[in-house]
DODREN-29012 format. One line per field, with one value per residue (C-alpha): residue number from 1; residue in three letters; y negated, x, z. Coordinates in nm, 3 decimals, always signed. Each point is the difference from the previous one (the first is absolute). Example, Ala and Ser with C-alpha at 12.3 -4.5 7.8 and 13.67 -1.06 7.14 Angstrom:
<rs>
kolvo = 1 | 2
loza = ALA | SER
v = +0.450 | -0.344
u = +1.230 | +0.137
w = +0.780 | -0.066
</rs>
This chain:
<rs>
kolvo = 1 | 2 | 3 | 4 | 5 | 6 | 7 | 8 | 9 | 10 | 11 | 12 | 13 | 14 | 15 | 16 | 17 | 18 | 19 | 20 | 21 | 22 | 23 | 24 | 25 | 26 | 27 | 28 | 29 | 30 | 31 | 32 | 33 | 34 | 35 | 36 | 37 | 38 | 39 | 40 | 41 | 42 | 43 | 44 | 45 | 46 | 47 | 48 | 49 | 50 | 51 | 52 | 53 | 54 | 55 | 56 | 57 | 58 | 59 | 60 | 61 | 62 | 63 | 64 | 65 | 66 | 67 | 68 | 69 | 70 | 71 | 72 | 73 | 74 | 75 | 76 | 77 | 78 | 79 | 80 | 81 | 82 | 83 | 84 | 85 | 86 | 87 | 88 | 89 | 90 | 91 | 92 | 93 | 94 | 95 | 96 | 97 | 98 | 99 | 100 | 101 | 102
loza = UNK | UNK | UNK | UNK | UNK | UNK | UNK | UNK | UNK | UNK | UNK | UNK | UNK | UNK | UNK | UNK | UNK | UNK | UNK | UNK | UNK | UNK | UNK | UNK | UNK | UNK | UNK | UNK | UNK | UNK | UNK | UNK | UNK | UNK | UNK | UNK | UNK | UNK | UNK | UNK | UNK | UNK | UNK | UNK | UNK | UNK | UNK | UNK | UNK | UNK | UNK | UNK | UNK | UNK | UNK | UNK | UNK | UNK | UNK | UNK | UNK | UNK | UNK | UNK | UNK | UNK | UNK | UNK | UNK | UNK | UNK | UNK | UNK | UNK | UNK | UNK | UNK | UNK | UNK | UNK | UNK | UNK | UNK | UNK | UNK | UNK | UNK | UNK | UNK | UNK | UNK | UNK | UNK | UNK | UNK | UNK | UNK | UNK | UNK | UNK | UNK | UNK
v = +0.000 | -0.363 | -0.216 | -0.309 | -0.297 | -0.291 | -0.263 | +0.192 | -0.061 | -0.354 | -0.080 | +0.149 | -0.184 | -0.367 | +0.104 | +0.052 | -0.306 | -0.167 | +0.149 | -0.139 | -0.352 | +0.049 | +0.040 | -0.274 | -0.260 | +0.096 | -0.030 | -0.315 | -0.153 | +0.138 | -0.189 | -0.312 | -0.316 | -0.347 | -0.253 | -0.351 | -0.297 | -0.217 | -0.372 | -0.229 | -0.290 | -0.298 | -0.279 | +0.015 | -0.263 | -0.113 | -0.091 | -0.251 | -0.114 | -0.407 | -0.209 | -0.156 | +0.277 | +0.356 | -0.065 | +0.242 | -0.010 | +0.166 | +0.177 | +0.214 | +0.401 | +0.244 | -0.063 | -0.017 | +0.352 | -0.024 | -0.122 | -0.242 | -0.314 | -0.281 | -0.308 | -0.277 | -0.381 | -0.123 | +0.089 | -0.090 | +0.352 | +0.375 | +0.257 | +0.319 | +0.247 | +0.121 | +0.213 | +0.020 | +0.022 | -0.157 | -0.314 | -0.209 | -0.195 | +0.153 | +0.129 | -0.009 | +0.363 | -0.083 | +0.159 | -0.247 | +0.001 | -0.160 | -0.210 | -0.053 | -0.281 | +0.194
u = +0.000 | +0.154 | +0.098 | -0.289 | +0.125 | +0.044 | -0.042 | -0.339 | -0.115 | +0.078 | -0.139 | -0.321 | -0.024 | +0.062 | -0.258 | -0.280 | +0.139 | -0.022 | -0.344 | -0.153 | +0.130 | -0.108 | -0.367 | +0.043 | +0.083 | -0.217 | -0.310 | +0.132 | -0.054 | -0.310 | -0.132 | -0.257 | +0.218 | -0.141 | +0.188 | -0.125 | -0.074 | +0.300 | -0.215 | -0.102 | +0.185 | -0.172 | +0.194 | +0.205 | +0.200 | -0.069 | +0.392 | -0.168 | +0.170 | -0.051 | +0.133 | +0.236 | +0.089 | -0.132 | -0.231 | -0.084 | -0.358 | -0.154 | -0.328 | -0.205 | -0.104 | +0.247 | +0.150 | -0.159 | +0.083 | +0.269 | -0.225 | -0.241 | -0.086 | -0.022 | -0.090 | +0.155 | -0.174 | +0.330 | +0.185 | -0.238 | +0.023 | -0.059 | +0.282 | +0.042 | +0.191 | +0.299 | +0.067 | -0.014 | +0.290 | +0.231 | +0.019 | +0.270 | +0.030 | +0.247 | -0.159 | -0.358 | -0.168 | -0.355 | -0.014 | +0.058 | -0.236 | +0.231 | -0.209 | +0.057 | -0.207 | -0.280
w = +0.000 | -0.111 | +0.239 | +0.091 | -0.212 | +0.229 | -0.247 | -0.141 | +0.333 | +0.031 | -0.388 | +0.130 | +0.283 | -0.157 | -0.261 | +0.234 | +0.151 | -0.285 | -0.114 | +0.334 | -0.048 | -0.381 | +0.128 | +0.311 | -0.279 | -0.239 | +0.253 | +0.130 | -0.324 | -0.119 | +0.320 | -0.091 | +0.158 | +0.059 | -0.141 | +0.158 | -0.279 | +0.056 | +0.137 | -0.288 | +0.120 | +0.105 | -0.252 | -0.282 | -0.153 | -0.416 | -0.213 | -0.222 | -0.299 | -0.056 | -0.313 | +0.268 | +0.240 | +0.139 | +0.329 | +0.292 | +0.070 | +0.316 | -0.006 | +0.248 | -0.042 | -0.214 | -0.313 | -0.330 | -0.259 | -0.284 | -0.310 | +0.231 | -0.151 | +0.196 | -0.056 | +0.271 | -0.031 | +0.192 | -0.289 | -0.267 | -0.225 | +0.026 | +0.095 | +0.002 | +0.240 | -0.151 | +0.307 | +0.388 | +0.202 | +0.300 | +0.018 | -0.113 | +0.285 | +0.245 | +0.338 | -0.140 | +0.022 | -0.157 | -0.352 | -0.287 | -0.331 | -0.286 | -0.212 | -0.405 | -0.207 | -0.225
</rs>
């Protein structure tokens, strides 16, 4: 009768190890999660572009979408939002909607 192989042993062991943790994972992430809505936030700023210089304009509730058209009397015209991002304005943490002329 051959001798028990060690190493068998040990490969047999780790693979039952491994099935287990195969099967822990694997129910772990079948598993519904809640993800919590990040807070709309409650101002956002407007970079407006002006025939003599780019203003910031503050306005309440959350940002408008990529695409919006808006239409600003201050200003005198209607703009579009090229995109929403941080502001330019170092230390400033409300989101920033970048404004073109349409």
């Amino acid at each position: 009768m051959p001798e028990p192989d060690p190493q068998l042993d040990r490969l047999k062991s780790e693979n039952f190890r491994l099935q287990d943790e195969i099967e822990r994972l694997r129910g772990e992430f079948t598993k519904l999660k809640l993800v919590e809505a990040p807070e709309a936030p409650s101002s956002h700023l407007l970079f407006v572009p002006t025939p003599a210089r780019y203003l910031l304009v503050e306005r309440e509730g959350a940002p408008p979408e990529a695409g919006d058209e808006l239409e600003l009397p201050e200003i005198g015209g209607r703009l579009v939002v090229s995109k929403v991002g941080s502001s330019p304005y170092p230390g400033e943490s409300r989101p920033c909607a970048f404004l073109l002329l349409a």
